[in-house]
OpenMM code with the backbone's topology and positions (N, CA, C; nanometers):
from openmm import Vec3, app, unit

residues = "UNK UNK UNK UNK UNK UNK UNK UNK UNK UNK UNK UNK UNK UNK UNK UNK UNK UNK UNK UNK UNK UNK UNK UNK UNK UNK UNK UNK UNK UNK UNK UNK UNK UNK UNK UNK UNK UNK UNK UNK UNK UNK UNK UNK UNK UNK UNK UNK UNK UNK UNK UNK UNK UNK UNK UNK UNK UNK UNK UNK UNK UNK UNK UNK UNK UNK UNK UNK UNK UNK UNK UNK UNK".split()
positions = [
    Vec3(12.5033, 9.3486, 8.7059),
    Vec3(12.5111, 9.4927, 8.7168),
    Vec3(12.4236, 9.5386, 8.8338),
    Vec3(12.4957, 9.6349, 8.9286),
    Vec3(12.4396, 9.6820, 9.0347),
    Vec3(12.3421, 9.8052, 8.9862),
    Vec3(12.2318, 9.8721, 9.0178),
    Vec3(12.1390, 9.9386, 8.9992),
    Vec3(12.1214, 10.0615, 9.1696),
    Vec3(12.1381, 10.2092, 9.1361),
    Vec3(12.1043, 10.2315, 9.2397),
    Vec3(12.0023, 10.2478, 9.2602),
    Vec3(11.9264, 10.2679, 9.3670),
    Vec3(11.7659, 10.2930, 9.3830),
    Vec3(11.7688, 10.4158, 9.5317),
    Vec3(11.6755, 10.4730, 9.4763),
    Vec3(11.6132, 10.5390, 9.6042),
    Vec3(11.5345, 10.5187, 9.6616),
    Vec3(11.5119, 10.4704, 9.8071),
    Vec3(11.4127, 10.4517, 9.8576),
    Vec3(11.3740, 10.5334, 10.0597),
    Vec3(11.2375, 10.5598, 10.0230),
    Vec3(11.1756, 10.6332, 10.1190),
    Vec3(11.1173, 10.5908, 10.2066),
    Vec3(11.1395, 10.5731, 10.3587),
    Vec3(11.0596, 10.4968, 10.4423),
    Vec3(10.9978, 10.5995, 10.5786),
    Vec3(10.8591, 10.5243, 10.5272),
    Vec3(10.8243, 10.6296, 10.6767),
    Vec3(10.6942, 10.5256, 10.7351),
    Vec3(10.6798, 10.5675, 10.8503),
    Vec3(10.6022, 10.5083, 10.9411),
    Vec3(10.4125, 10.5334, 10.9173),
    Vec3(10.3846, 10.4266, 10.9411),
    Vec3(10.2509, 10.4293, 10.9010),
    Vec3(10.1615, 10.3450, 10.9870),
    Vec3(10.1030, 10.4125, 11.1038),
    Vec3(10.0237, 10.3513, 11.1606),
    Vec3(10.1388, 10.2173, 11.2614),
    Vec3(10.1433, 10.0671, 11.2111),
    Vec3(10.2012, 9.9562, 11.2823),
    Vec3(10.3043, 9.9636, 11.1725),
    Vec3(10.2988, 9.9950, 11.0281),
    Vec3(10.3540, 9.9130, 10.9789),
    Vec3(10.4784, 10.0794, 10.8833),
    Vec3(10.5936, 10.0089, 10.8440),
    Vec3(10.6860, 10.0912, 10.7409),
    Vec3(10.6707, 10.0681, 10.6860),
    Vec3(10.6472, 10.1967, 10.5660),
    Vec3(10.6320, 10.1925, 10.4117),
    Vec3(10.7192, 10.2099, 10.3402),
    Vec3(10.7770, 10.1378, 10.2510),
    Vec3(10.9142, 10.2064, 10.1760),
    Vec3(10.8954, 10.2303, 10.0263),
    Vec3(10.9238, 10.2792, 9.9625),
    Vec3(10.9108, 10.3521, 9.8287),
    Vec3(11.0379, 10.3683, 9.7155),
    Vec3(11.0360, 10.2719, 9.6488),
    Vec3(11.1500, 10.3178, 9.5116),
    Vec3(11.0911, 10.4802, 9.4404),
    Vec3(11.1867, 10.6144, 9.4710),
    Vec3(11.1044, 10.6925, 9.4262),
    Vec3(11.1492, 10.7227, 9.2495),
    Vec3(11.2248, 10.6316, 9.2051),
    Vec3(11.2951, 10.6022, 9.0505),
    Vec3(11.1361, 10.5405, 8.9860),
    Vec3(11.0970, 10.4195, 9.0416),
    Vec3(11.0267, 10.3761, 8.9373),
    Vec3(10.8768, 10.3269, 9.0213),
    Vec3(10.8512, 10.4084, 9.1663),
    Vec3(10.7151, 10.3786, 9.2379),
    Vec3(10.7067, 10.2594, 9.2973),
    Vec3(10.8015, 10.1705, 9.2845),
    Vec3(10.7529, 10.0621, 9.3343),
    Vec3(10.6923, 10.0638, 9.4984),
    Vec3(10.6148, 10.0128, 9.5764),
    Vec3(10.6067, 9.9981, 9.7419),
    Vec3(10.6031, 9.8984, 9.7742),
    Vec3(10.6271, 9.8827, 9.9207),
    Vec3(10.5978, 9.7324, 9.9745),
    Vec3(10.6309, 9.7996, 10.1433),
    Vec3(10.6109, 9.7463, 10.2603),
    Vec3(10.6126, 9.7508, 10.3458),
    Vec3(10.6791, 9.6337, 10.4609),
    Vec3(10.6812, 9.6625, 10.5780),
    Vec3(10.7149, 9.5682, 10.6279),
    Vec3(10.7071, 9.6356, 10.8181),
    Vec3(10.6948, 9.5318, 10.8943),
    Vec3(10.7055, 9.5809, 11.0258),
    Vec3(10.7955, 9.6375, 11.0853),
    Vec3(10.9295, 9.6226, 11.0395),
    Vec3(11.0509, 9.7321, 11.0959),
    Vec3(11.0872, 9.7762, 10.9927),
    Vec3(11.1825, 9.8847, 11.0102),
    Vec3(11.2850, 9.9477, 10.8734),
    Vec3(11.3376, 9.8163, 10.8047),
    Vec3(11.4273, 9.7445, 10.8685),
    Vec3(11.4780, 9.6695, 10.8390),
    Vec3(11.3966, 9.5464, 10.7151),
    Vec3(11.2925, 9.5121, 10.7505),
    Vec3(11.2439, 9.4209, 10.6854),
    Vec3(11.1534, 9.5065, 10.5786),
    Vec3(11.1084, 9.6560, 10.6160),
    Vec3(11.0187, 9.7467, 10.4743),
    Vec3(11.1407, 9.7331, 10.3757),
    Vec3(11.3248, 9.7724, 10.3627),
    Vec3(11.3887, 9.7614, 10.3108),
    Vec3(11.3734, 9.6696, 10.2513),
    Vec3(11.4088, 9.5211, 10.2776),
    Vec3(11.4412, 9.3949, 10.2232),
    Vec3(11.2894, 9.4023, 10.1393),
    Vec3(11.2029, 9.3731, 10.1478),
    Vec3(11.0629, 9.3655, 10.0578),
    Vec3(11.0642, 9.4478, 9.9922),
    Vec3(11.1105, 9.5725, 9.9894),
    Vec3(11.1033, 9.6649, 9.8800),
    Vec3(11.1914, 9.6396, 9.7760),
    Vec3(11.3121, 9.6228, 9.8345),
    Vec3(11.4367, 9.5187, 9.7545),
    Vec3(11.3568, 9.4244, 9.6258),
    Vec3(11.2957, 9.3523, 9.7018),
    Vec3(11.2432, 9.2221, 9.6430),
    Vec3(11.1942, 9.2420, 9.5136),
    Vec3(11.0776, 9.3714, 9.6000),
    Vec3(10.9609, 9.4244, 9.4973),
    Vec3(11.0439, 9.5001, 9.3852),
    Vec3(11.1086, 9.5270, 9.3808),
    Vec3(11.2626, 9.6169, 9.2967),
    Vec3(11.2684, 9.4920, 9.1548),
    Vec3(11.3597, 9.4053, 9.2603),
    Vec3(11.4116, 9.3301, 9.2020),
    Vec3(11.3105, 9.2145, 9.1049),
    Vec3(11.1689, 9.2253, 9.1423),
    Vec3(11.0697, 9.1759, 9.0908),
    Vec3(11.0012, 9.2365, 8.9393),
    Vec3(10.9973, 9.3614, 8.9921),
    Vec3(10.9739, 9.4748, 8.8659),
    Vec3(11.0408, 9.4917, 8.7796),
    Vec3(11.1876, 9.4642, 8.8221),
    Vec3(11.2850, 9.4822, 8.6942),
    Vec3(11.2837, 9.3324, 8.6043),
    Vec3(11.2788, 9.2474, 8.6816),
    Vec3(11.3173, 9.0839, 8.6155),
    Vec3(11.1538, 9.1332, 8.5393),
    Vec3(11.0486, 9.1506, 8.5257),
    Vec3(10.9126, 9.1506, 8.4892),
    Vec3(10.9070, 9.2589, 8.3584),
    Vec3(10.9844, 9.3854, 8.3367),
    Vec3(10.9757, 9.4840, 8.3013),
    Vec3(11.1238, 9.4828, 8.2237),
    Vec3(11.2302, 9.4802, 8.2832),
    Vec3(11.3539, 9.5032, 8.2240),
    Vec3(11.3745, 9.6648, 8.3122),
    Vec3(11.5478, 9.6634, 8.2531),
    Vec3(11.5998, 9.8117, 8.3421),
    Vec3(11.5305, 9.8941, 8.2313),
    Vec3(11.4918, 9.9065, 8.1019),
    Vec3(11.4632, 10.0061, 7.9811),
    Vec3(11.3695, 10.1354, 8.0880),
    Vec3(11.2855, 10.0387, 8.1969),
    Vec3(11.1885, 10.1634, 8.2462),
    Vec3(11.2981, 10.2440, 8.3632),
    Vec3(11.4185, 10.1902, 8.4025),
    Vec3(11.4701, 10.3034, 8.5019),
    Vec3(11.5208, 10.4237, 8.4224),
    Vec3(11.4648, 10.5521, 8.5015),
    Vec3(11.5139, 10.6671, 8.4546),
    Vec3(11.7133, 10.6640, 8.4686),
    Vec3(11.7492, 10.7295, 8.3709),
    Vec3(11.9387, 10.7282, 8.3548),
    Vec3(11.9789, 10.8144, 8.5004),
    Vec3(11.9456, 10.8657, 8.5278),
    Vec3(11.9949, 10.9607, 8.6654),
    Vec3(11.9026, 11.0477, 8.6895),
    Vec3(11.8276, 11.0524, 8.8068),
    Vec3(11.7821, 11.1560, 8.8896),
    Vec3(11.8168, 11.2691, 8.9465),
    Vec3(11.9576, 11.2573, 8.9590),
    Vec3(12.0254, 11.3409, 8.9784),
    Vec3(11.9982, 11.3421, 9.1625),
    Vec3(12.0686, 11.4378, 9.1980),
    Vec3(12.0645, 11.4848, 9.3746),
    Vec3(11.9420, 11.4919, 9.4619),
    Vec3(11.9452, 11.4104, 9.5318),
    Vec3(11.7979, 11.4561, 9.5469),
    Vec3(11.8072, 11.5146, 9.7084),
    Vec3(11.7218, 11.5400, 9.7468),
    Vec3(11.6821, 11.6481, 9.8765),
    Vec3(11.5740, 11.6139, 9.9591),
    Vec3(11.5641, 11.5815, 10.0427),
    Vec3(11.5149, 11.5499, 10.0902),
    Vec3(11.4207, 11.6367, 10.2422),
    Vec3(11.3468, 11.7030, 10.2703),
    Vec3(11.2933, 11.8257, 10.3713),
    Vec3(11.1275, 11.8234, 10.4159),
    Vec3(11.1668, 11.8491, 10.5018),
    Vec3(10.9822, 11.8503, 10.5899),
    Vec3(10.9677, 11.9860, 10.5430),
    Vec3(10.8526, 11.9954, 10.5405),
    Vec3(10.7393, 12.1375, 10.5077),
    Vec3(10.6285, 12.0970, 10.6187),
    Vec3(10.6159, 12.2547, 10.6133),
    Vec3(10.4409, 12.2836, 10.7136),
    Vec3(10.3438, 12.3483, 10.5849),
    Vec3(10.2636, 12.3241, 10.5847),
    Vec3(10.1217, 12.3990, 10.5051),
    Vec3(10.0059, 12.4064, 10.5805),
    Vec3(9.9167, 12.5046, 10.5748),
    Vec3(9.7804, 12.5310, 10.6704),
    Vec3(9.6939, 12.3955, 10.6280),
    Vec3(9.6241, 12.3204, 10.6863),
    Vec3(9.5449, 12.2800, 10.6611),
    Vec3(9.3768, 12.3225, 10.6362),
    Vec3(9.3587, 12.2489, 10.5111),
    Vec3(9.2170, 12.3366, 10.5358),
    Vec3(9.1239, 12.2562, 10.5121),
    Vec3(8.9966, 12.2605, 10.6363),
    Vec3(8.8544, 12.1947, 10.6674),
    Vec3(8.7211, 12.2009, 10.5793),
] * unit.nanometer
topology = app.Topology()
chain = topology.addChain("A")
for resn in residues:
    res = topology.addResidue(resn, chain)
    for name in ("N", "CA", "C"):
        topology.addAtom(name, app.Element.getBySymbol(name[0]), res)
């Protein structure tokens, strides 16, 4: 059984961070390409360790948008 996942990648310093935002998992990697595949892994690690019981049934739509906020010193 296939499982969908969401995942979030953004740049950090040298390295991409990617993010299951269903069940937190992270892992990183030096290009998109390879933060994907390790996050995969790390996915696929958490579930064989845990079982699917912890994925939420649907998240439903999600959205995705940059924001500005003041920073404050």
């Amino acid at each position: 059984m296939l499982i969908k996942i969401t995942a979030v990648i953004n740049k950090q310093k040298s390295w991409y961070v990617a993010r299951c935002l269903e069940i937190g998992v992270v892992s990183q990697g030096k290009t998109i390409e390879e933060a994907k595949e390790n996050l995969q892994e790390a996915v696929e690690f958490y579930l064989e360790s845990f079982g699917e019981d912890d994925m939420p049934e649907n998240m439903g739509d999600l959205m995705l948008c940059s924001m500005e906020t003041p920073a404050h010193a």
